[in-house]
N, C-alpha and C positions, 0 to 999 in steps of 0.2 A: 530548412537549414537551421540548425543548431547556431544561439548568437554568444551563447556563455551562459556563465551563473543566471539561477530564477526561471531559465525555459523551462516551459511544460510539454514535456513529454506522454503521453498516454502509454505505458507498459504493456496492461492487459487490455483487452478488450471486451472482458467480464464486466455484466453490472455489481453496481457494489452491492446487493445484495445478495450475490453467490456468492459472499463471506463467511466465513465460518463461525458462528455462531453459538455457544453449546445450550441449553434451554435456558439455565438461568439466568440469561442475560437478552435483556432487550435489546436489542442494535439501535433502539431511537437514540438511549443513554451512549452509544459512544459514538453515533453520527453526533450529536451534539457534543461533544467532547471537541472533534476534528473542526467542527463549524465555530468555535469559539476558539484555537488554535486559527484557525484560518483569517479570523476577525481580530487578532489581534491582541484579546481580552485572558486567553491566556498561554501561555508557553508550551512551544512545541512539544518537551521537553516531559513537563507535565501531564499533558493530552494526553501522548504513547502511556507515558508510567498510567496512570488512573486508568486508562481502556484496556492496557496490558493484565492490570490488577484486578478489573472487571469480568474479563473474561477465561483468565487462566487459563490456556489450552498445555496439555500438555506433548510431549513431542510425538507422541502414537498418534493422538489427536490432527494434529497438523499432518500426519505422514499420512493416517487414513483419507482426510479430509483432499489432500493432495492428488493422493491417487482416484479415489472417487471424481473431483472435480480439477482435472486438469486446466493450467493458467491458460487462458486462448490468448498467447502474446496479439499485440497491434502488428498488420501489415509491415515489416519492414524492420522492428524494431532489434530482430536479434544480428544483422547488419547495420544498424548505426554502434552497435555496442561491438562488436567485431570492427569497427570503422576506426572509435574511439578509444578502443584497445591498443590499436598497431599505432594509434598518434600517441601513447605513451599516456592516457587521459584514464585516470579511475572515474568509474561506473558505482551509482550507489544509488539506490530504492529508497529514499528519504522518508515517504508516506504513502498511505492509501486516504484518495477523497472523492467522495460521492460528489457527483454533480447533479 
């Protein structure tokens, strides 16, 4: 049960490293990006811009990458978004975080 604002929901059910990735970017450098976003120490805001600027994909990239590795939504999840649609509630993908 969804209580409001701050629930974590799981999306996908991909580990986070079937992220897309292109060579010249280490993924340590922007899990540590999200992990110091997450801690508080720097802005969400930031993180995205700086990891966004790290890894530059461009949209062939993501489309390729898409169709090669298709999202494996969580059990259920394209029904709670369908749920929270017909309550008149926007849906938004805020981040992606390694656990």
């Amino acid at each position: 049960m969804l209580k409001g604002v701050g629930e974590q929901v799981r999306l996908c059910s991909d580990p986070a490293d079937s992220l897309f990735f292109p060579p010249h970017v280490c993924p340590a450098q922007v899990f540590s990006l999200t992990r110091q976003a997450m801690g508080g120490s720097m802005s969400f805001r930031h993180s995205l811009t700086t990891s966004l600027n790290l890894i530059r994909p461009s949209l062939q990239d993501i489309h390729g990458y898409v169709e090669a590795h298709p999202p494996q939504l969580t059990d259920g999840i394209e029904q709670l978004v369908s749920i929270l649609h017909r309550r008149g509630t926007s849906v938004y993908l805020v981040g992606i975080f390694r656990e």
